[in-house]
C-alpha positions, -999 to 999 in steps of 0.1 A, spaced: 720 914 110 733 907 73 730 874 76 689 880 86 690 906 53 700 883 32 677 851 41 646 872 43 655 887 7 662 852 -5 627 839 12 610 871 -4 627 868 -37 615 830 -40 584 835 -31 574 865 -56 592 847 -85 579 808 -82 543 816 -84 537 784 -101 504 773 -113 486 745 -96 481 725 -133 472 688 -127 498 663 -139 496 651 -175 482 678 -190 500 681 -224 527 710 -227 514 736 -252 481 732 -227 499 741 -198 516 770 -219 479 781 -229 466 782 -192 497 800 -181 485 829 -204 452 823 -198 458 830 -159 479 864 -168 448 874 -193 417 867 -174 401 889 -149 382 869 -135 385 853 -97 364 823 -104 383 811 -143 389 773 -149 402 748 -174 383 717 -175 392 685 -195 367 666 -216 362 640 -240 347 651 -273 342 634 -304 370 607 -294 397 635 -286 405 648 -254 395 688 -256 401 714 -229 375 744 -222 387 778 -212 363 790 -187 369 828 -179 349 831 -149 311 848 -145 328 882 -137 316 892 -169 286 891 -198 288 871 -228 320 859 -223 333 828 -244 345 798 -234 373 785 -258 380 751 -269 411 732 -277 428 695 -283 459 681 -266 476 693 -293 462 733 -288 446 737 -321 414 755 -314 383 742 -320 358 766 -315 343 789 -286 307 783 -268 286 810 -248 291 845 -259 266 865 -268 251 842 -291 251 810 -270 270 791 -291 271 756 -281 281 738 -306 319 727 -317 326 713 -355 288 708 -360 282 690 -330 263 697 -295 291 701 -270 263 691 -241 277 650 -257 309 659 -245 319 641 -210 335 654 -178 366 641 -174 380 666 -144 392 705 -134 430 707 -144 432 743 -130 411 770 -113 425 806 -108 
């Protein structure tokens, strides 16, 4: 019976404590840092982090979902220095001057 304790509180212990995050590969470090408190922060179901390329730099957008009104979407390099924020309550959509709609897909790197 001890022996049935003790594996189902190992099982249980390592399932609780290695949530990890599904984060494709090759996403830079401090980005991966950034989603990781992105996915404590946002209450959204539906929030995403999308990879683009914008004015010859890769950038990453911080979707946080449609649970609510007027959120932001924040934008930031490879090397996390923030760039700007589209949507809102203004609409905002451009970054340093520029139309963000020029940007190109590149892929999803995470979703909540």
């Amino acid at each position: 019976m001890k022996n049935i304790s003790f594996i189902l509180a190992i099982f249980f212990t390592a399932f609780v404590c290695c949530n990890k995050l599904d984060i494709e590969k090759g996403t830079p470090r401090c980005v991966e840092k950034k989603i990781k408190e992105f996915n404590e922060n946002s209450s959204c179901g539906d929030a995403k982090v999308d990879e683009y390329s914008f004015q010859n730099k890769t950038v990453y957008v911080f979707e946080p979902g449609t649970c609510g009104a007027d959120m932001t979407a924040d934008v930031i390099d490879s090397d996390c220095n923030g760039l700007g924020s589209l949507g809102g309550f203004v609409g905002n959509t451009k970054i340093n001057g520029e139309e963000f709609s020029k940007a190109t897909f590149i892929k999803t790197i995470w979703k909540k």
